[in-house]
C-alpha positions, -999 to 999 in steps of 0.1 A, spaced: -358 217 441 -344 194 470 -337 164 446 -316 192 423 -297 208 449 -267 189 448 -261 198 413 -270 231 410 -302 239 413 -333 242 392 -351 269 381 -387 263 369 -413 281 353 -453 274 359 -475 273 326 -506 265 327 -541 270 301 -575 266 312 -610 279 299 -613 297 268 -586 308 253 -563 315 288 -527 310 292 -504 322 317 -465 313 324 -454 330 357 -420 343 362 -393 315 366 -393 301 400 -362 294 420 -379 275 455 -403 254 467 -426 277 484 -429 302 457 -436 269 430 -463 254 455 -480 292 460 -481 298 425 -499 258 418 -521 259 444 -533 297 429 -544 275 401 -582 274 396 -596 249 367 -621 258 343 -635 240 313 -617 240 281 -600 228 250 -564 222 254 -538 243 244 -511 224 243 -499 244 211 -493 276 234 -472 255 256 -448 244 233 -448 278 214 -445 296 248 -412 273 254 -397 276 216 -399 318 229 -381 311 260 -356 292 249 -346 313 221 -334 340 249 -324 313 281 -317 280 270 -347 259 285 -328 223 298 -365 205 296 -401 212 291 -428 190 315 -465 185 302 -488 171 323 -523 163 311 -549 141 298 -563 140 267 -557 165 235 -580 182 214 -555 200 191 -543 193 155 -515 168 151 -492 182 126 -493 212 140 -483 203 175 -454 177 163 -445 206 139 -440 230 172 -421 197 186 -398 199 160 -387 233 166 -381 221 197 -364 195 188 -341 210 169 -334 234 195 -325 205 221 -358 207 244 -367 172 253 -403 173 265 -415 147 287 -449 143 290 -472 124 317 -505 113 313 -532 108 334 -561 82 319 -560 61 289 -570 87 259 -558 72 227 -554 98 207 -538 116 236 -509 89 244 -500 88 203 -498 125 202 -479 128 233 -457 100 225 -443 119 188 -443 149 208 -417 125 230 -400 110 201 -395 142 180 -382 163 210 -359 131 224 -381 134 256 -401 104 272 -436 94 276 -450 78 306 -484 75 316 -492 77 353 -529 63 374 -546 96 388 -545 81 421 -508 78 426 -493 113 434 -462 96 444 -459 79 409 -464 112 397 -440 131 423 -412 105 414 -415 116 376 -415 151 382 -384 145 404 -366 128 375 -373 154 352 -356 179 377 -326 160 380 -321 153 344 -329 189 339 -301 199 367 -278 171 358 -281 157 330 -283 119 318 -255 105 341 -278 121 370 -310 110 362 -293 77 355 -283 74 393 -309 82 406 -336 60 386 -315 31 403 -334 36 438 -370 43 420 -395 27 409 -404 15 374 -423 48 361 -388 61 367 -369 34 354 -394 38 320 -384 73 315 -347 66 323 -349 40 296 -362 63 268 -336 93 277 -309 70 280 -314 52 250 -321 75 222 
């Protein structure tokens, strides 16, 4: 929200799956303190992932409030392919980038998420579990693309480091 102000502001919306068969999307967000209340709610449980839901719950949203970007953050995916790029289509063709971060080194995980990526024109970056800053500075990007567009996140990858300057390099040169 702070990195956004300057152009606007950002309104977010907090998905999240866990357990069996759980999904919830709260309302959208419009500051900090009601964002961090409503992720530090968040209890994990054990799973499969639904990465599916995600994707279908954004294709819904955006078809009444045009949704500037979609952020998945995650490690591994148990999910069928084709049927997760085919939801990325949809969003593709609706103009959704999603940019996805991951945390570890799951194979199957980083080819999924990087179609998901290619087919949406979002990015791909993976990011090491103990670096919340890495992981702070990609979220922030998002934001200001999100906010601003590409001449914005373009600016402000300049001063970052090279997560940033990875992400910037996929958005910028589709």
């Amino acid at each position: 929200f702070e990195k956004t102000a300057s152009l606007g502001g950002l309104t977010i919306q907090l998905c999240y799956y866990r357990g069996f068969m759980e999904f919830s999307a709260s309302g959208w967000l419009t500051n900090t303190a009601d964002l961090h209340r409503r992720m530090t709610a968040v209890k994990c449980l054990g799973g499969h992932t639904q990465i599916g839901k995600v994707l279908r719950h954004a294709i819904e949203e955006t078809r009444q409030n045009k949704v500037n970007a979609l952020v998945f953050v995650g490690d591994c995916m148990e999910e069928e392919v084709d049927q997760l790029c085919q939801l990325a289509g949809e969003l593709g063709i609706q103009n959704v980038p999603v940019f996805l971060f991951q945390e570890g080194h799951d194979a199957v995980a980083e080819r999924t998420f990087k179609q998901i990526a290619r087919l949406t024109n979002g990015a791909y970056c993976p990011f090491d579990a103990g670096s919340a800053q890495q992981l702070r500075d990609l979220l922030s990007a998002v934001a200001v693309y999100a906010a601003g567009g590409r001449r914005a996140l373009e600016n402000f990858s300049k001063s970052r480091g090279e997560g940033v300057k990875l992400l910037t390099r996929q958005i910028v040169n589709d």
